[in-house]
C-alpha positions in Angstrom: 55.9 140.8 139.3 56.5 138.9 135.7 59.5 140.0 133.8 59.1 141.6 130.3 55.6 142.7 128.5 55.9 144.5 124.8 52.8 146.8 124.8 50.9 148.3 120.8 50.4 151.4 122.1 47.9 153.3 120.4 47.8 156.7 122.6 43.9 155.9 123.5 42.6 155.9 126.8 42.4 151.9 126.6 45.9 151.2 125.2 46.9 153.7 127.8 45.3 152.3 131.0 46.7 149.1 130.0 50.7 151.0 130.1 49.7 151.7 133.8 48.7 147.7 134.2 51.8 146.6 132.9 54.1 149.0 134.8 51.8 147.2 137.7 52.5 144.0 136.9 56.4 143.8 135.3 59.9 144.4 135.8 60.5 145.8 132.3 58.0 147.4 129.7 58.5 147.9 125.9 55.4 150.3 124.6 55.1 150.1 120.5 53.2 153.1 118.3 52.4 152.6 114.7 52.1 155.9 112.4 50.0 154.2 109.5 48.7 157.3 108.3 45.8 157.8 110.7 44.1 160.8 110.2 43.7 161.0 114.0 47.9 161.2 114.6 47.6 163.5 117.2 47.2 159.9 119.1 51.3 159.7 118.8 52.0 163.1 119.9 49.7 162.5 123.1 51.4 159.0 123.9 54.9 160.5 123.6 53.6 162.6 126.0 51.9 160.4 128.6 55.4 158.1 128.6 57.6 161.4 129.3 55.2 162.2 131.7 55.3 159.3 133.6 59.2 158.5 133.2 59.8 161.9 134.9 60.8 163.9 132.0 57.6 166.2 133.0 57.6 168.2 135.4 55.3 169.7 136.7 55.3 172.7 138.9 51.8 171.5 141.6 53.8 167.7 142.1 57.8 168.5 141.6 57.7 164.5 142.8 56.8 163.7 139.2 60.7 163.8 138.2 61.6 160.9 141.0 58.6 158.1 139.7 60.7 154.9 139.1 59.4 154.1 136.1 61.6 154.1 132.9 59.4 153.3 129.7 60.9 152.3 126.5 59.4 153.9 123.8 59.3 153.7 119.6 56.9 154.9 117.1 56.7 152.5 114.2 56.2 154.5 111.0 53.9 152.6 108.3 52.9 155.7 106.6 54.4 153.9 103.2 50.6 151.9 103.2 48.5 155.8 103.6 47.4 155.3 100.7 47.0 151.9 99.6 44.5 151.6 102.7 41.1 151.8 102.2 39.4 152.5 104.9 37.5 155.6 106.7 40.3 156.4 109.4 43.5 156.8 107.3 44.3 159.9 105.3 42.5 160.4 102.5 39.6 158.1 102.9 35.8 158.7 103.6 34.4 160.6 106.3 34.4 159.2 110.0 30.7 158.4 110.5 29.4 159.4 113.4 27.3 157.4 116.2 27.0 155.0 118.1 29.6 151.7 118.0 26.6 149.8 116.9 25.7 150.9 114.1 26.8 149.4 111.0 28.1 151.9 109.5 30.7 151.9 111.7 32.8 149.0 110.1 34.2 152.1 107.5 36.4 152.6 110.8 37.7 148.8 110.2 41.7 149.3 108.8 42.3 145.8 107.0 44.4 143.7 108.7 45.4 146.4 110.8 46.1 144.3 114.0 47.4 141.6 111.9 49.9 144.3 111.2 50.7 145.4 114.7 50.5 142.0 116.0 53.5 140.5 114.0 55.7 143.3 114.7 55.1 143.3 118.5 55.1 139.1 118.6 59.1 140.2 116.5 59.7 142.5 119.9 58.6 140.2 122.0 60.6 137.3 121.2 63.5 139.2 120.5 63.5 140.0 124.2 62.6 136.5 125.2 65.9 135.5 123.2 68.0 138.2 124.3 67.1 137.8 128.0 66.7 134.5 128.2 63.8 135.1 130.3 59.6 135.0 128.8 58.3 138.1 127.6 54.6 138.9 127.3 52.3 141.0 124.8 49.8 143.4 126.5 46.8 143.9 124.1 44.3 146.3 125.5 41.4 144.9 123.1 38.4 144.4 125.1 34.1 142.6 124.7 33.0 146.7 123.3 34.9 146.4 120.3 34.1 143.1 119.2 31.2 143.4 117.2 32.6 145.9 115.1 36.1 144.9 114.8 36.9 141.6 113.9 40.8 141.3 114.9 40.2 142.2 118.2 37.7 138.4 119.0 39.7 136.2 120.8 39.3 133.9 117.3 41.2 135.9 115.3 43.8 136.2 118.4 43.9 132.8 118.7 44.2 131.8 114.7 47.3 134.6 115.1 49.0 132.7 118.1 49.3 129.6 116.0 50.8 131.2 112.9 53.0 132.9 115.0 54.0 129.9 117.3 54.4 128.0 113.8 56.5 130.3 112.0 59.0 131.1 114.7 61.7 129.1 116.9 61.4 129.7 121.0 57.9 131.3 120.7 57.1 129.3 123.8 58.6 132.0 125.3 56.2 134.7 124.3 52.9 134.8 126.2 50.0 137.0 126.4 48.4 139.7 128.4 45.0 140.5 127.8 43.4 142.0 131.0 40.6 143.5 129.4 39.3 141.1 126.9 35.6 140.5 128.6 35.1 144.1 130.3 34.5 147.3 127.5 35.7 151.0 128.2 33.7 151.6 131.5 35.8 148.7 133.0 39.1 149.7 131.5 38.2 153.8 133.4 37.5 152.1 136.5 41.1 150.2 136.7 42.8 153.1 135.7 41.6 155.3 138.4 42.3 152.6 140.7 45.9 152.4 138.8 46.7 156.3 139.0 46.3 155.6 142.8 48.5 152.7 143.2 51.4 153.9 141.0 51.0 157.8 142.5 50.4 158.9 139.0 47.5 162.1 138.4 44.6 161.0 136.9 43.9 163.8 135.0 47.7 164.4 133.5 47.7 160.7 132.6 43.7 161.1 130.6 45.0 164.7 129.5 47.5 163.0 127.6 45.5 160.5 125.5 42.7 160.8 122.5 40.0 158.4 121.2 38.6 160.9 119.0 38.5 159.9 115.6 37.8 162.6 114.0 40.2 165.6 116.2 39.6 168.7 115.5 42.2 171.8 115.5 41.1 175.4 115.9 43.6 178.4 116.8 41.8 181.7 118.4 42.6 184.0 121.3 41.1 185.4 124.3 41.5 187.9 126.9 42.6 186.9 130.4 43.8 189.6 133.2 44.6 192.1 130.5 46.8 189.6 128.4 46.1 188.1 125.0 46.2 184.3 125.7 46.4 182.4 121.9 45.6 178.8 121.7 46.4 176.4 118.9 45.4 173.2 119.7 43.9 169.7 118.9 40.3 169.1 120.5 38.5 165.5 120.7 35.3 165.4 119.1 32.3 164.3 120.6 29.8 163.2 118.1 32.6 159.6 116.1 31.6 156.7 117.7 34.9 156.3 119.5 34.1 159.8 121.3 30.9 158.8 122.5 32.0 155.1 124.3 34.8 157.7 126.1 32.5 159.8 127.1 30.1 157.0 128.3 32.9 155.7 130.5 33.8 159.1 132.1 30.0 159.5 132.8 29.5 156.5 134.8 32.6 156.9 136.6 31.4 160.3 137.7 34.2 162.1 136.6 35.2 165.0 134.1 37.0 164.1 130.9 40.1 166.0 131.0 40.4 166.0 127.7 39.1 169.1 125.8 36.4 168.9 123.5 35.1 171.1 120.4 32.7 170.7 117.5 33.5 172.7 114.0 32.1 176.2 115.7 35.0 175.4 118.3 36.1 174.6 121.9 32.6 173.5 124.1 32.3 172.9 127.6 31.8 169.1 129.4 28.1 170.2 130.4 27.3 170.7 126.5 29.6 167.5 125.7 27.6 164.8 128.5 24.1 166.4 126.7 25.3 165.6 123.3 26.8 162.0 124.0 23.4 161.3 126.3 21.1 162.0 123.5 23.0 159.4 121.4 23.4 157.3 123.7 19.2 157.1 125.1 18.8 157.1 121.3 20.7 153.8 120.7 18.9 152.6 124.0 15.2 153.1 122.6 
């Protein structure tokens, strides 16, 4: 195992499969969340809750196990929310609607956050380097950026990663210390899927409590009702993905070609809808972008 990784954790299923890589592949992990204003937020409530899950702090009641994994996260939410609303762009508070879709389409570069990795990147190349000194020992970046979102996203090409390295490796002393981890960078979100099933299994971690406790959606939607079950009045307040923003349907691509249910819920504006109705949907976009 290598020593130190510093991961930008996002709370998406990508950023989130790639926490389970690194806990594979290092002695020590540093996980990074930035609160820039995104209207999807609910992003850093689920990530606070995937890294209590998996550092023990949750237990639950079907795997009491859950309290003894060795892993022991550290964890910080970076708040940027200063920049809400100096940021033009379709995913932070107060800008146009998310359009809907496929990734392909161009409309989808309103999702595009200027220089938002730019952002990230420099305050998780300060992190990592900081280790690096303190430890005396290298310390990596994990970046879960992968081929699916290159054509819409510009700071997620290996050019722009590469034109980043360099102005960091100029501008600081020791960054030969700092490396990076990108395991992802040629496969898309099918890929990613795949490795974390295969990680849930090798680090004794449930599959669905670890996808439970991510969202891609970017455009979440809340809705509070109540129902009858057994005689009691159950009430539910809760955050729902969407399935119709672009982001929604690659996740749900990947959970179809695994073969498995997303165990995330799902809801449109009438409210919560089931799996079946969700993998109809997403198809008919997705044989529509095939055609």
């Amino acid at each position: 195992m290598e020593k130190h990784v510093v991961i930008s954790l996002s709370g998406g299923m990508d950023s989130s499969t790639l926490l389970l890589r690194c806990l594979k592949e290092y002695d020590t992990v540093t996980a990074i969340s930035f609160d820039y204003g995104q209207k999807h937020r609910i992003e850093l409530e689920r990530a606070q809750s995937l890294v209590d899950y998996i550092n023990g702090q949750v237990v639950l009641e079907e795997n009491p196990k859950t309290a003894e994994y060795p892993y022991n996260i550290k964890y910080r939410v970076v708040k940027l929310d200063g920049l809400t609303d100096l940021l033009n762009s379709a995913l932070v508070t107060g800008g146009a609607d998310v359009p809907e879709g496929h990734y392909a389409e161009e409309n989808m570069k309103a999702t595009v956050v200027p220089n938002r990795n730019k952002i990230f990147a420099s305050i998780v190349q300060a992190v990592a380097l900081s280790i690096a000194d303190k430890t005396g020992e290298n310390c990596d970046i994990a970046l879960g950026i992968h081929a699916g979102d290159h054509a819409i996203y510009p700071d997620c090409r290996q050019e722009f990663r590469d034109a980043d390295d360099h102005a960091f490796r100029v501008g600081n002393w020791g960054s030969e210390k700092v490396g990076y981890f990108t395991p992802y960078l040629e496969g898309d979100k099918f890929t990613i899927l795949q490795d974390g099933e295969t990680l849930c299994n090798e680090l004794d971690l449930n599959f669905n409590e670890v996808y439970s406790r991510t969202n891609t959606s970017y455009k979440p939607l809340y809705h509070e009702f109540a129902y009858e079950e057994e005689g009691n009045i159950v009430e539910v307040k809760e955050w729902f993905s969407d399935y119709k923003s672009a982001s929604s349907v690659e996740r749900v691509e990947a959970f179809i070609k695994l073969g498995r249910k997303d165990p995330v819920m799902y809801a449109d504006e009438e409210g919560p809808v089931t799996w079946d109705h969700v993998v109809t949907e997403v198809s008919k976009v997705l044989e529509t972008h095939a055609g």
